[in-house]
Kinemage of the C-alpha trace (Angstrom):
@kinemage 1
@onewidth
@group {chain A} dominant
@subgroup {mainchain}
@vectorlist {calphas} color= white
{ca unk a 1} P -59.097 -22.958 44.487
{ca unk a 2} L -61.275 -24.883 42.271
{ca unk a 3} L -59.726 -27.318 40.025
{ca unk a 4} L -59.471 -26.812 36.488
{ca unk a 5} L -60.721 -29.715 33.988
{ca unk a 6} L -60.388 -29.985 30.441
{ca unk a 7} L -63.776 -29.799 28.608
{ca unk a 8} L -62.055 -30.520 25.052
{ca unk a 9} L -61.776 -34.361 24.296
{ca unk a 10} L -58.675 -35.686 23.680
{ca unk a 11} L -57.340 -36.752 20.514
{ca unk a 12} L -58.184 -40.498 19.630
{ca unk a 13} L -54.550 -42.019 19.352
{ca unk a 14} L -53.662 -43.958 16.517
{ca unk a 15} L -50.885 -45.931 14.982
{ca unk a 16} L -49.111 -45.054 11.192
{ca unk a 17} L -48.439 -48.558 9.528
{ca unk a 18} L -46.535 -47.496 6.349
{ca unk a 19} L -46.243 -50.410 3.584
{ca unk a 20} L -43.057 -50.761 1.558
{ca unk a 21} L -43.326 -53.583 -1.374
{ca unk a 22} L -40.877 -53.997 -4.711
{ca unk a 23} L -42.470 -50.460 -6.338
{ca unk a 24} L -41.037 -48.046 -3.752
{ca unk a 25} L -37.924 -46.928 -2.369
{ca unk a 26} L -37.518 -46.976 1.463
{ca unk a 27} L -36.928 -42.860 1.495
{ca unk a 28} L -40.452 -42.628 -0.658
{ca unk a 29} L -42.246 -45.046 1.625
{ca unk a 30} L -41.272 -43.466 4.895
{ca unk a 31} L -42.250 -40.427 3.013
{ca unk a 32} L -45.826 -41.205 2.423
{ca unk a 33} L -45.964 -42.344 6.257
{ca unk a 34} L -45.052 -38.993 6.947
{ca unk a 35} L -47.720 -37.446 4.817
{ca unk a 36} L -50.263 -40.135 6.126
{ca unk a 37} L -49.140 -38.767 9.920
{ca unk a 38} L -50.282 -35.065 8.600
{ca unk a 39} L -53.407 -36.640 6.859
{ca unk a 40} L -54.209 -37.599 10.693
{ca unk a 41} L -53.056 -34.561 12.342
{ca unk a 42} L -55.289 -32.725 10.101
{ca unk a 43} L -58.578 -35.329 11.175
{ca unk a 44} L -57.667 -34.152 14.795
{ca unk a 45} L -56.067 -37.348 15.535
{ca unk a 46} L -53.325 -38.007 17.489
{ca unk a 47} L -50.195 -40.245 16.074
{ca unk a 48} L -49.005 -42.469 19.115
{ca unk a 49} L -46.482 -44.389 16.736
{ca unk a 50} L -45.608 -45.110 13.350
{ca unk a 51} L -43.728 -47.837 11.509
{ca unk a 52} L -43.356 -48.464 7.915
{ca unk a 53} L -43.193 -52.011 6.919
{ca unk a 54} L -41.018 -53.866 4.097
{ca unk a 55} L -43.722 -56.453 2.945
{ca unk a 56} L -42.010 -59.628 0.944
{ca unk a 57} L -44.527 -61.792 1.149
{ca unk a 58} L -47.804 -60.319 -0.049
{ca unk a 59} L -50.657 -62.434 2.392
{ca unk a 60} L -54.702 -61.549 0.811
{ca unk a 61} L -55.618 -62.394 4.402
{ca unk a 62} L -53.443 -59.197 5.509
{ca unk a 63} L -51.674 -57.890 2.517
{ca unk a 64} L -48.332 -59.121 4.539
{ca unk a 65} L -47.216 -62.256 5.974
{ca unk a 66} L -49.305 -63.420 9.042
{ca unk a 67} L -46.134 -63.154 11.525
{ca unk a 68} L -45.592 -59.519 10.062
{ca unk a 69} L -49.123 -58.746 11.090
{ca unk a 70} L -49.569 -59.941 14.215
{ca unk a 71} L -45.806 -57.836 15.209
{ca unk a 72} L -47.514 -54.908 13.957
{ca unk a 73} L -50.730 -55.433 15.219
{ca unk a 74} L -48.623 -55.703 18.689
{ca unk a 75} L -47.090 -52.818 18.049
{ca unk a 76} L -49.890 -50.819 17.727
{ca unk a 77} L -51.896 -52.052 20.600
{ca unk a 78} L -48.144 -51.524 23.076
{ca unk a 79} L -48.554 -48.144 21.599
{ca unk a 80} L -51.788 -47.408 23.058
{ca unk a 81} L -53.634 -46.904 19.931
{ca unk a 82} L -57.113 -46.949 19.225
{ca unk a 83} L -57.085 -47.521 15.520
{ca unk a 84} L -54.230 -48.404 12.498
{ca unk a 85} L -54.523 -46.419 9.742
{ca unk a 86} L -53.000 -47.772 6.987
{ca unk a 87} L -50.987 -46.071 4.071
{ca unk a 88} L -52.663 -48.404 1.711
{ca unk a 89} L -56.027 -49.267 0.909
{ca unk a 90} L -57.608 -52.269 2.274
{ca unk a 91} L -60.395 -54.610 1.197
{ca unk a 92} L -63.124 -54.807 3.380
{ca unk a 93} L -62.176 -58.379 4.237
{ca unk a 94} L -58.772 -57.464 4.987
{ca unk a 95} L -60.344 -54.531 7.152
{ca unk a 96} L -62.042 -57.278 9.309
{ca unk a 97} L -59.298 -59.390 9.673
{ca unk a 98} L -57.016 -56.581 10.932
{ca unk a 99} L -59.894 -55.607 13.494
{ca unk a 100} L -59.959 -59.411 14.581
{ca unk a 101} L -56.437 -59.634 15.074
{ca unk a 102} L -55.640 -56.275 16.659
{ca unk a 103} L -58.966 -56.098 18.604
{ca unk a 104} L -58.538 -52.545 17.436
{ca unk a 105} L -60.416 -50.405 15.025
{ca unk a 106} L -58.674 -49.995 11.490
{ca unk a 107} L -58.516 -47.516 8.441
{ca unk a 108} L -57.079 -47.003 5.393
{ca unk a 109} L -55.850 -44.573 3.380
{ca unk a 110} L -58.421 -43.717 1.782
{ca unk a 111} L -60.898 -43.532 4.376
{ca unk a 112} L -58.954 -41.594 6.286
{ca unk a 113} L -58.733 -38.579 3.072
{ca unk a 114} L -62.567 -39.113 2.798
{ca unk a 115} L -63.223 -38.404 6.229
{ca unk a 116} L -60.818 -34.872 5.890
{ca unk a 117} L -63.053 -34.012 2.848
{ca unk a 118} L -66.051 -34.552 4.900
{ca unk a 119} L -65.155 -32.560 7.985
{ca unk a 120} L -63.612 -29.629 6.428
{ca unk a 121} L -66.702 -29.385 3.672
{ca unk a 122} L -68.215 -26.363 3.907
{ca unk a 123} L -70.150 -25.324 1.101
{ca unk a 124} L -73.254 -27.260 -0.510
{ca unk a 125} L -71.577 -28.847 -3.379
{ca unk a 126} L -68.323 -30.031 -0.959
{ca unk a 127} L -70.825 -31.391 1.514
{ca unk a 128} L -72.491 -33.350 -1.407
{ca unk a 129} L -69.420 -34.259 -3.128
{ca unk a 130} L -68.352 -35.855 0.035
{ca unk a 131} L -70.923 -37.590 1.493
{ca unk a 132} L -71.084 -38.831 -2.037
{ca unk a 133} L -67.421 -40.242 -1.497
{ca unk a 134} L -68.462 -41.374 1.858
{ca unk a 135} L -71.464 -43.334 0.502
{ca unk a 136} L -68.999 -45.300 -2.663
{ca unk a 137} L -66.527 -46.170 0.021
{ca unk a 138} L -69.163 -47.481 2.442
{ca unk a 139} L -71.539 -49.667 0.392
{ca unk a 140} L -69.261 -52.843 -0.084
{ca unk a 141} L -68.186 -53.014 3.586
{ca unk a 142} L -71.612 -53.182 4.792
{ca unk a 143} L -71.555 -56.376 5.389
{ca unk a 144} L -68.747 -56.131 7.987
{ca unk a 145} L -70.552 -53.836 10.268
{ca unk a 146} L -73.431 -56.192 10.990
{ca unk a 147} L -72.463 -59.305 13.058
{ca unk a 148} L -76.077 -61.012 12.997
{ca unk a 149} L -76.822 -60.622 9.294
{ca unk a 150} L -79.975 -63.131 9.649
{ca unk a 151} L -82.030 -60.002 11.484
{ca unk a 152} L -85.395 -59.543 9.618
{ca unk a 153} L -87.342 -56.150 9.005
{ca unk a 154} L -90.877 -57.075 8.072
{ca unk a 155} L -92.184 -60.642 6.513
{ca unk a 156} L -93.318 -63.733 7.967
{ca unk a 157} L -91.687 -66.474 7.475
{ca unk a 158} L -93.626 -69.353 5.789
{ca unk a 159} L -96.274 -66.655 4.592
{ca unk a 160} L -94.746 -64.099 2.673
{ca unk a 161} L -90.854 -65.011 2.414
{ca unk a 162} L -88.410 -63.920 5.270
{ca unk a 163} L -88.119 -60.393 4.713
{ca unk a 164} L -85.194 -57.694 3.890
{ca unk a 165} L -82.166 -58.512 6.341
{ca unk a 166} L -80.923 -55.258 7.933
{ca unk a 167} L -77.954 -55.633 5.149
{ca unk a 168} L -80.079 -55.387 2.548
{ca unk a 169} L -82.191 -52.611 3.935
{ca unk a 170} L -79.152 -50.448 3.902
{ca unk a 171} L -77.351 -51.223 1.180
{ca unk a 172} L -80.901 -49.960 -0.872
{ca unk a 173} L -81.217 -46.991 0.864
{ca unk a 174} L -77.569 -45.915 0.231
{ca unk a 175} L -77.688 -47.103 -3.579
{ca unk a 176} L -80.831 -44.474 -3.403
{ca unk a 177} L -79.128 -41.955 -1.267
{ca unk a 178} L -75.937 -42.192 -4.006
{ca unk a 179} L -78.199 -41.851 -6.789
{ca unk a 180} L -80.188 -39.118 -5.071
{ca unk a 181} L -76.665 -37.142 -4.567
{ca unk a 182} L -75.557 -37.929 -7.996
{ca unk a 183} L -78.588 -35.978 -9.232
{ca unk a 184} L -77.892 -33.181 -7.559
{ca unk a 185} L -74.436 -32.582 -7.849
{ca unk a 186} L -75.122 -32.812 -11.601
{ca unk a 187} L -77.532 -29.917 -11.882
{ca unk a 188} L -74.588 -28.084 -9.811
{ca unk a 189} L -72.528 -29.246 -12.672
{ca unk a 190} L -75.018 -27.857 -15.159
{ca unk a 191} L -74.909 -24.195 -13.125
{ca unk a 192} L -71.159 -24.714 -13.251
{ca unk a 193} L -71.365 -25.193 -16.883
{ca unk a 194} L -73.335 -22.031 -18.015
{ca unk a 195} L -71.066 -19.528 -15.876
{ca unk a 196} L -68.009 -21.236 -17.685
{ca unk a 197} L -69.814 -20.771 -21.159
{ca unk a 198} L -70.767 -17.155 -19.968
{ca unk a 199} L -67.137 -16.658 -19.379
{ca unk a 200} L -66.035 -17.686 -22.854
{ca unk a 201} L -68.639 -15.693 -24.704
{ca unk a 202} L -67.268 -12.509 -22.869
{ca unk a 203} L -64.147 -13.784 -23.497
{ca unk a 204} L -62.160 -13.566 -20.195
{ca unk a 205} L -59.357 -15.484 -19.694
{ca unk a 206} L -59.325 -18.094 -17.044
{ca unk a 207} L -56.130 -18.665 -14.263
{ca unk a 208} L -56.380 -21.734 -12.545
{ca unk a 209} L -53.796 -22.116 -9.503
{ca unk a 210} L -53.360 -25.867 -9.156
{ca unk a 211} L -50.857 -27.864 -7.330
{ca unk a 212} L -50.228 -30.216 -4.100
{ca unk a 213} L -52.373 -29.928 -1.040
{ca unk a 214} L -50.691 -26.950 1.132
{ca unk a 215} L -48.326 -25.890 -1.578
{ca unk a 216} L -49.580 -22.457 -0.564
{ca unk a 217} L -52.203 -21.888 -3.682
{ca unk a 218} L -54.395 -19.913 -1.108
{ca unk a 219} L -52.190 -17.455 -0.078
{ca unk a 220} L -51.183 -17.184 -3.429
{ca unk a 221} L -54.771 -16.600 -4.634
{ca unk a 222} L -55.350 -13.904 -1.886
{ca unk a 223} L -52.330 -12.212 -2.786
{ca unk a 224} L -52.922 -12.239 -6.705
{ca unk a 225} L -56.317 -11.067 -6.074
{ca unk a 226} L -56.955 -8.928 -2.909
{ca unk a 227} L -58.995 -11.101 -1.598
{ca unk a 228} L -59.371 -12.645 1.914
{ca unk a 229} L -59.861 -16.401 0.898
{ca unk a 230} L -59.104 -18.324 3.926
{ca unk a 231} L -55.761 -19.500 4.495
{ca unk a 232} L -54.861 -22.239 6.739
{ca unk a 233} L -51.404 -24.386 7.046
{ca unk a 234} L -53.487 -27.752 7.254
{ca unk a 235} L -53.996 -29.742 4.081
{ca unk a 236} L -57.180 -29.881 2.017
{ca unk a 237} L -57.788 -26.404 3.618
{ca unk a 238} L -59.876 -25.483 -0.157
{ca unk a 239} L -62.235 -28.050 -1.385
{ca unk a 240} L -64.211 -25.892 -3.454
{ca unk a 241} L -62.943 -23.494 -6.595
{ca unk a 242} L -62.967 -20.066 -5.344
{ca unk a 243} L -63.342 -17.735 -8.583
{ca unk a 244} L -62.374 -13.784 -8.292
{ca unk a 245} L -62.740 -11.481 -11.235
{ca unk a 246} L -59.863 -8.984 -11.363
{ca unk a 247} L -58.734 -5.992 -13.720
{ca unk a 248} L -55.314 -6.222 -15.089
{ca unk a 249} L -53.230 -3.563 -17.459
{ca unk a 250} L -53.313 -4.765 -21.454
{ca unk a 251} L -50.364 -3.943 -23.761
{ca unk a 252} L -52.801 -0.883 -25.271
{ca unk a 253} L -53.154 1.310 -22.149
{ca unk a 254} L -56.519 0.011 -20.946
{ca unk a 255} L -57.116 -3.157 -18.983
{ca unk a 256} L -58.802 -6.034 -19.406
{ca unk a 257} L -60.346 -8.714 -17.064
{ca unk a 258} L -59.073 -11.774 -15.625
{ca unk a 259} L -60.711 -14.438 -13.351
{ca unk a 260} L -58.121 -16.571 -11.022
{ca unk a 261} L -59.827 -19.645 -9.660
{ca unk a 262} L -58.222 -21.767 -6.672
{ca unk a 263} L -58.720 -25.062 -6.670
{ca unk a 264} L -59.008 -28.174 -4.717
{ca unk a 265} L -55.126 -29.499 -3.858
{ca unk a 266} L -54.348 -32.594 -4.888
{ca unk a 267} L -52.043 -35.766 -3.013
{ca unk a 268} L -50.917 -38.708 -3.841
{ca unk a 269} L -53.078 -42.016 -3.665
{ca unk a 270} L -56.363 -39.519 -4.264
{ca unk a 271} L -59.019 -41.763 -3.598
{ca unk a 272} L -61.103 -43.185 -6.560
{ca unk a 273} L -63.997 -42.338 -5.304
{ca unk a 274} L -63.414 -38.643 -4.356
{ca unk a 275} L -62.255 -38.356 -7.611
{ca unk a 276} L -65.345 -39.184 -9.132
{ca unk a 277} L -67.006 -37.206 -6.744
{ca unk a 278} L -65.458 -33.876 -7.014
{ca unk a 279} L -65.074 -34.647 -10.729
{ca unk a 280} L -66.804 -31.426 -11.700
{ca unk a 281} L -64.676 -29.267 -9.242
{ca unk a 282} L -61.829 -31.003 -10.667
{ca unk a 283} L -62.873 -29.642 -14.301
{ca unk a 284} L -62.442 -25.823 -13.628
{ca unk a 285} L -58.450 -27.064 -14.501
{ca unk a 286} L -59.151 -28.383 -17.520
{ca unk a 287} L -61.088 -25.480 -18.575
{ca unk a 288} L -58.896 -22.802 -17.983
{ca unk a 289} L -56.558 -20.148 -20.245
{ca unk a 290} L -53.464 -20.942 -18.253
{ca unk a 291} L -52.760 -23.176 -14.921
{ca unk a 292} L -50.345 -21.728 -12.250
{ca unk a 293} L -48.743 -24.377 -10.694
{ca unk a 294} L -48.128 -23.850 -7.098
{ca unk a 295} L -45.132 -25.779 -5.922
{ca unk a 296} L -43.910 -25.737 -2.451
{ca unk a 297} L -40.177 -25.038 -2.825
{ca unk a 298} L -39.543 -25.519 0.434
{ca unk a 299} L -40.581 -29.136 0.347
{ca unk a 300} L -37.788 -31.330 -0.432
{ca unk a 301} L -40.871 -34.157 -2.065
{ca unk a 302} L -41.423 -31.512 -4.346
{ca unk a 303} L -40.599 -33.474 -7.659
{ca unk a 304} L -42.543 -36.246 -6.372
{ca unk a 305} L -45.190 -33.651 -5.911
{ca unk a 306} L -45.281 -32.228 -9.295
{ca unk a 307} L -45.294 -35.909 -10.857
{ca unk a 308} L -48.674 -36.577 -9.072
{ca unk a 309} L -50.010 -32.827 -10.149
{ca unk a 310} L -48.902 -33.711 -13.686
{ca unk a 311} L -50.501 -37.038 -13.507
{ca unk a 312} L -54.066 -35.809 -11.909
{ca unk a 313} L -53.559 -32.671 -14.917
{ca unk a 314} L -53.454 -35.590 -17.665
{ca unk a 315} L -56.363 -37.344 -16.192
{ca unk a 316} L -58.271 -34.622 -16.199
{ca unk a 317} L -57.717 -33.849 -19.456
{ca unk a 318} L -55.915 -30.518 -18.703
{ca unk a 319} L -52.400 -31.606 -19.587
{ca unk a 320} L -52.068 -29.431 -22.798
{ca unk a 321} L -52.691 -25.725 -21.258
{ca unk a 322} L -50.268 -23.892 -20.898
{ca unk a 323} L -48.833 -23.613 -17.068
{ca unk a 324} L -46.404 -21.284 -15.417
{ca unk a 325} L -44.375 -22.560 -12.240
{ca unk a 326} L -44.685 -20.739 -9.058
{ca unk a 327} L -42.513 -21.668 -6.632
{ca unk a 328} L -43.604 -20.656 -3.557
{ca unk a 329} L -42.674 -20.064 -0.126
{ca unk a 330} L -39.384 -19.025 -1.130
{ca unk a 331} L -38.928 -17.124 2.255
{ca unk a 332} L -37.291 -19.819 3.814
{ca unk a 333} L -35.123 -20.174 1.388
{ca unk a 334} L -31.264 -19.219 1.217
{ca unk a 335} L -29.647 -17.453 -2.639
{ca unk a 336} L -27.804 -20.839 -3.170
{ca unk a 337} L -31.287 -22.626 -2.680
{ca unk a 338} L -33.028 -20.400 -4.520
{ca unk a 339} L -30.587 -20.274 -7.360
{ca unk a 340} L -30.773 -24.430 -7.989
{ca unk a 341} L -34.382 -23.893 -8.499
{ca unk a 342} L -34.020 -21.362 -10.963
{ca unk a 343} L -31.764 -24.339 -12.584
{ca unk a 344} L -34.172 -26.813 -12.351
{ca unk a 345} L -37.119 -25.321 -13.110
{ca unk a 346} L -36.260 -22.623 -15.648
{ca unk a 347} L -38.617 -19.853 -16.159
{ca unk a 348} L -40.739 -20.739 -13.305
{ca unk a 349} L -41.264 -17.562 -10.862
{ca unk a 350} L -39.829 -17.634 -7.220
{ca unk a 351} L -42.332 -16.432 -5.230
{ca unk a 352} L -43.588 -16.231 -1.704
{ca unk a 353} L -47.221 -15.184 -0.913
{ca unk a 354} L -45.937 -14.179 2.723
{ca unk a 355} L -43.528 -11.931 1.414
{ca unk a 356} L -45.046 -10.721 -2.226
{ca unk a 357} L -40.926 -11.930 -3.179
{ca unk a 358} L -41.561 -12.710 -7.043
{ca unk a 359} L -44.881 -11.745 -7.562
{ca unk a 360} L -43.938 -9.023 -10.269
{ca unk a 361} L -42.618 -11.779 -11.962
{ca unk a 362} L -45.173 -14.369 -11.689
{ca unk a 363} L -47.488 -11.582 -13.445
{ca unk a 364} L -44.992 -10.866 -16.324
{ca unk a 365} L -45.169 -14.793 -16.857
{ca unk a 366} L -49.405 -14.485 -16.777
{ca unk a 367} L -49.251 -11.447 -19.101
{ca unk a 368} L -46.706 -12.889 -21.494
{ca unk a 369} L -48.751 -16.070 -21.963
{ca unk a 370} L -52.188 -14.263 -21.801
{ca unk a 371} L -50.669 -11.257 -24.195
{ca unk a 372} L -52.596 -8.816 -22.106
């Protein structure tokens, strides 16, 4: 019998270091480990340990005392890892003195969310918006990937100058590359523009479904609409705003039509520089009738959850529409459970997109606010 040998590679192991300091509790901390551990899942990578560290003594050189480090950076390398990804972000000097300590690769937060975006981008606009993202985050740690930064293209010395170093080289050809990919994604943003102003002269009301990354807004959309919008259980599964016109019942005996956009989830710690990326994706919230809120009831981070929502929905600008609470995934929930959350959240709808639980409800709330 032949033998059988895997043709997929395996998944690059890395190590979680989680940073605790004076603004969060331990149970929130070890929380956003957690998430950062699904943030790598979802990359494809796999998480060979984790630790989350109480950091006193705040080091520029590491962002943590130097005997902290070096324990961690022992850690990680015992662990077999290939890389630390951080649950903070780092400076690119601090990036380079991790690297030189561990003798291991290293990544931060926001890197790591960047690189999701990137991977999972599958329409034009995503693809720009994140290489966009890609190119912000990039551009001041140039310098760290070149070891030799004396290299000359072109020029000779003691005739015309030295030259452009290799460092220089690249840093102009991604300032044009990000100015390049700025103009673009604005005339997107222009096309964006006119189908929003088309939609307001016709006068159709606008439902956006926002909320935290895999709160379930896609299988919520699909169900509200009868559409077959990808689902998947992974986070940052949408990236772009998927719009569906529907037809909906009035209050007169005719119907009138409705357009229910999903959005792009959000997370805690979103980086900058996506967020000035997908800035015009963002917008389709703060342009809308009503917002839906999708809210993982399940989840027991969900307040924390719907603090960041609120606080990306104030940025935005989009803080004043009116929302409705959908508390979804309510399958796995038991009466006494489900009853609390009626408490807290009152007149939210309890809902679950697997089950259609709630969703005559949820459309009561949509009607009653729209006054179809």
């Amino acid at each position: 019998m032949k033998e059988l040998h895997r043709t997929e590679p395996e998944a690059p192991p890395v190590f979680l270091a989680g940073i605790r300091d004076g603004t969060l509790s331990k149970t929130e901390a070890d929380a956003l480990t957690a998430e950062l551990g699904g943030l790598a899942e979802t990359l494809g990578l796999a998480v060979a340990g984790s630790e989350t560290v109480h950091v006193r003594e705040r080091n520029p050189r590491y962002g943590m005392g130097s005997g902290k480090a070096r324990e961690l950076a022992d850690r990680a390398v015992r662990a077999g890892a290939e890389c630390i990804v951080f649950d903070r972000e780092l400076s690119p000097s601090q990036q380079r003195n991790w690297e030189d300590l561990s003798g291991i690769s290293t990544m931060d937060r926001q890197e790591l969310i960047i690189r999701i975006f990137a991977s999972r981008a599958k329409t034009r606009e995503a693809a720009l918006q994140a290489e966009l993202a890609e190119r912000l985050y990039a551009l001041p740690r140039l310098s760290h990937r070149y070891i030799n930064l004396a290299r000359q293209r072109g020029g000779s010395y003691a005739a015309r100058g030295s030259g452009e170093t290799r460092l220089e080289t690249d840093r102009r050809f991604i300032r044009q590359r990000i100015g390049i990919l700025k103009g673009e994604l604005a005339a997107l943003g222009r096309q964006r523009q006119v189908q929003r102003r088309q939609r307001e002269r016709q006068g159709t009301p606008v439902c956006a479904l926002v909320g935290y990354t895999n709160a379930g807004k896609s299988s919520l959309h699909r169900v509200l609409t009868g559409s077959s919008v990808a689902v998947e259980d992974k986070l940052f599964a949408t990236l772009d705003p998927t719009a569906r016109r529907i037809s909906r019942p009035d209050s007169g005996g005719g119907s009138r039509n409705l357009i229910i956009v999903d959005t792009v989830g959000f997370i805690r710690r979103l980086p900058h520089n996506l967020v000035d990326a997908f800035h015009s994706t963002l917008e389709e919230s703060a342009r809308a009738t009503i917002l839906i809120h999708v809210l993982d009831a399940s989840d027991p981070a969900r307040e924390v959850h719907t603090k960041t929502v609120m606080e990306v929905l104030r940025d935005l600008g989009a803080d004043k529409i009116p929302l409705i609470t959908a508390l979804n995934k309510a399958d796995v929930l038991n009466p006494a459970e489900t009853e609390a959350l009626l408490e807290a959240y009152p007149g939210s709808a309890v809902v679950s997109a697997k089950t259609r639980r709630g969703i005559d409800r949820l459309w009561n709330l949509i009607e009653k606010k729209l006054k179809l």
